[in-house]
Z-matrix of the N, CA and C atoms (Angstrom, degrees):
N
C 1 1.448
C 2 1.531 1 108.80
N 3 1.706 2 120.90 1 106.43
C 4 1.528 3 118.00 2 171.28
C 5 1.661 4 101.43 3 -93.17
N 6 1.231 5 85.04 4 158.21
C 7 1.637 6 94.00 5 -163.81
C 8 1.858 7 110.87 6 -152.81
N 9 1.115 8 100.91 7 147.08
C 10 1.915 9 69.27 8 169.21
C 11 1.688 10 121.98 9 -126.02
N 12 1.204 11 131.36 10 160.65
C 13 1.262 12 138.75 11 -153.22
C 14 1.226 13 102.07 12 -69.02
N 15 1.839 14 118.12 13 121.78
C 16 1.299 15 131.80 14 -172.76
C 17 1.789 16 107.61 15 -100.62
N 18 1.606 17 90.49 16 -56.55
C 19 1.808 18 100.68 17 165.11
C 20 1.382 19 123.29 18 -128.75
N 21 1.718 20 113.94 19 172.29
C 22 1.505 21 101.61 20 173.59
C 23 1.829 22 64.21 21 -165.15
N 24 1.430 23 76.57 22 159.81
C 25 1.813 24 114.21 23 -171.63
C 26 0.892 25 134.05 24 -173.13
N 27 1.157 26 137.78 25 135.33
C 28 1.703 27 134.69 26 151.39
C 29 1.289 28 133.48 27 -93.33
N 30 1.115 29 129.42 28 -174.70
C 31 1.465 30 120.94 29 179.63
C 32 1.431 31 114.25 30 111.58
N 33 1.402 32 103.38 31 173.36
C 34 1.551 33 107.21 32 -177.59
C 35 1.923 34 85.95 33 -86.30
N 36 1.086 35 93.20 34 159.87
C 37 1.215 36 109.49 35 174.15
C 38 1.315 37 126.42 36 -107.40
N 39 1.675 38 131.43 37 -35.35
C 40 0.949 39 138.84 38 117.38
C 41 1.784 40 146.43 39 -126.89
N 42 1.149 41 114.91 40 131.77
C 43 1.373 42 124.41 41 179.08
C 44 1.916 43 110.54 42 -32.36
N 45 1.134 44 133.80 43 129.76
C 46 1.172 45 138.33 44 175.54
C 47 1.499 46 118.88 45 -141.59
N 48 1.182 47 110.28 46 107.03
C 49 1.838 48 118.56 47 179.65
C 50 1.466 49 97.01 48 -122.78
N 51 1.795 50 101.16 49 146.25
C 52 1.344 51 125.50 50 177.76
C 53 1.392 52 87.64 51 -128.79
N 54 1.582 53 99.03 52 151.39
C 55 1.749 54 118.64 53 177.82
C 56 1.247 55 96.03 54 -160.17
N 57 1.450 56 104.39 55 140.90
C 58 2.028 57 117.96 56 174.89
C 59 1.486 58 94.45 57 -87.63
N 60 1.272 59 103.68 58 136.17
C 61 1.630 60 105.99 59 157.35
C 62 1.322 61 118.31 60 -138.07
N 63 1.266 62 126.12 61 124.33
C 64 0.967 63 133.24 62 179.06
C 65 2.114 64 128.97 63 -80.19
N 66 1.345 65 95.62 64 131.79
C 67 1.315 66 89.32 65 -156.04
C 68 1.534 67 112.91 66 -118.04
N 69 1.457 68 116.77 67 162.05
C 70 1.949 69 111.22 68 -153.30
C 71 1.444 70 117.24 69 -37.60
N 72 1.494 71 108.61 70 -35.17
C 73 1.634 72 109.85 71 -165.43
C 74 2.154 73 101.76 72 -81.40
N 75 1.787 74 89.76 73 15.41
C 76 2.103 75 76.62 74 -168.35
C 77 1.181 76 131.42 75 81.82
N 78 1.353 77 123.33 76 8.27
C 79 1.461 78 124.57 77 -173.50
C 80 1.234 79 86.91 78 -93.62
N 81 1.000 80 109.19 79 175.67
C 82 1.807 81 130.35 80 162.72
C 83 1.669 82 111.48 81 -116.39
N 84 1.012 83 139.68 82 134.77
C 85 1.369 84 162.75 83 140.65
C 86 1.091 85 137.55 84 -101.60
N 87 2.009 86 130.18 85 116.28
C 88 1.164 87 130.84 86 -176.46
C 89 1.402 88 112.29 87 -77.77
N 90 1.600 89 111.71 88 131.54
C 91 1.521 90 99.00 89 -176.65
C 92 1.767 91 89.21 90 -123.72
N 93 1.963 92 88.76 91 139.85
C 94 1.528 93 84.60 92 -164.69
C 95 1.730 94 82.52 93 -116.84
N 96 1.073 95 107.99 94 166.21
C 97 1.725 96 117.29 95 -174.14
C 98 1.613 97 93.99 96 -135.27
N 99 1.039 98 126.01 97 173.62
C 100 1.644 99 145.15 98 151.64
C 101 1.774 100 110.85 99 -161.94
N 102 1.420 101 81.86 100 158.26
C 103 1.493 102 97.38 101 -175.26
C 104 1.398 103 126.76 102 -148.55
N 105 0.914 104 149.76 103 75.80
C 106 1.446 105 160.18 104 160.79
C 107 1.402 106 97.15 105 3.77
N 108 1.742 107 98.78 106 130.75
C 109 1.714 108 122.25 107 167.71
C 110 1.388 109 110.21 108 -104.62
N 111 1.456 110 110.48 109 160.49
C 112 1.229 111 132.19 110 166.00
C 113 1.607 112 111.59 111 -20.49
N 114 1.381 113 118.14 112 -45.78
C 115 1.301 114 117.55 113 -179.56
C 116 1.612 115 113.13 114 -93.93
N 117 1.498 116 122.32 115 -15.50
C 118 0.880 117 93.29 116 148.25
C 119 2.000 118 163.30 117 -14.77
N 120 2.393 119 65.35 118 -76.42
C 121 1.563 120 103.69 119 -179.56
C 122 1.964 121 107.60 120 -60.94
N 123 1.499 122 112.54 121 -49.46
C 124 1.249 123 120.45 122 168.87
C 125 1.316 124 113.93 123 -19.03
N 126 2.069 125 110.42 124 -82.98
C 127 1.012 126 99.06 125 -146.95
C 128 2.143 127 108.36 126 -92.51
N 129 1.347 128 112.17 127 3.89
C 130 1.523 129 109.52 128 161.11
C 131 1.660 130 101.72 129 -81.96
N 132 0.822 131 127.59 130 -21.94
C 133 2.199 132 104.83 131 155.80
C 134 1.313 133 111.51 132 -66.10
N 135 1.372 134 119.89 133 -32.24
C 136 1.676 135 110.67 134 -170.53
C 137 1.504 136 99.01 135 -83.64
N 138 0.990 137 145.39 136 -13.70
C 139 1.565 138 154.58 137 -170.16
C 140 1.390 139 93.19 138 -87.69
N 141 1.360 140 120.58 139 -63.31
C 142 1.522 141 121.44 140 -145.77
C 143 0.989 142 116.15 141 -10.19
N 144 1.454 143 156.35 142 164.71
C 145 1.108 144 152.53 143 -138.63
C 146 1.662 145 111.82 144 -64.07
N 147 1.211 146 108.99 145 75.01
C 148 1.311 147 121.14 146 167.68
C 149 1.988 148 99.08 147 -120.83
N 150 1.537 149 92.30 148 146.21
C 151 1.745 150 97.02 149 -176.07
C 152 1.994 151 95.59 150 -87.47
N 153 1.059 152 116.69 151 117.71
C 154 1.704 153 127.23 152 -148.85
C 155 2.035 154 91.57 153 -132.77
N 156 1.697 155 96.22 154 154.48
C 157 1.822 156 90.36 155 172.30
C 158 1.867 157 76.89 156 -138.72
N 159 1.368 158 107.77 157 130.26
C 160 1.501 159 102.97 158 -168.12
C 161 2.005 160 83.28 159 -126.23
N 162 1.452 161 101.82 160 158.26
C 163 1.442 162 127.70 161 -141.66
C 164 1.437 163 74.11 162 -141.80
N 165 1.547 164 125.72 163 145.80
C 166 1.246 165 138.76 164 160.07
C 167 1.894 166 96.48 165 -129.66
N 168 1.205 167 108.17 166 -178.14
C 169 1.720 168 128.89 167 -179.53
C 170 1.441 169 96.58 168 171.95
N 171 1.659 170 86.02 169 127.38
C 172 1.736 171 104.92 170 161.19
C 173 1.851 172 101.55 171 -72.10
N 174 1.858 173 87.66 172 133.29
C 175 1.463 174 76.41 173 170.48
C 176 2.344 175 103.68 174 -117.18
N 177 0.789 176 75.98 175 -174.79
C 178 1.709 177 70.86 176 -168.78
C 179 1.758 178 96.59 177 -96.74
N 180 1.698 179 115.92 178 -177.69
C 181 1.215 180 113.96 179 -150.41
C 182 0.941 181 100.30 180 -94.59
N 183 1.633 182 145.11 181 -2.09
C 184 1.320 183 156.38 182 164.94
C 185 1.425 184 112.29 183 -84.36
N 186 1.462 185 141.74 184 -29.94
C 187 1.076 186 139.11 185 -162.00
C 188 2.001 187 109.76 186 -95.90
């Protein structure tokens, strides 16, 4: 499949925090949240209904 380059980016893609909370009866529960970044939002506008084969890579904290 040739195709040609719609997006390219870096970044986290989305924000992810976990926190224990503890609740009246004493249990504990992990509450996990996420949240979409800037690049998220970016590259689903450049997609929008285009038929797309998208490739991710961890990149390291220097690159």
């Amino acid at each position: 499949m040739k195709g040609k380059e719609i997006f390219s980016g870096k970044g986290v893609f989305v924000k992810f925090k976990e926190r224990e909370v503890e609740l009246e009866n004493g249990h504990k529960l992990k509450h996990r949240s996420e949240e979409p970044t800037e690049l998220w939002w970016e590259l689903k506008e450049a997609i929008k209904g285009k038929r797309v084969k998208i490739v991710a890579y961890e990149v390291g904290e220097g690159e």
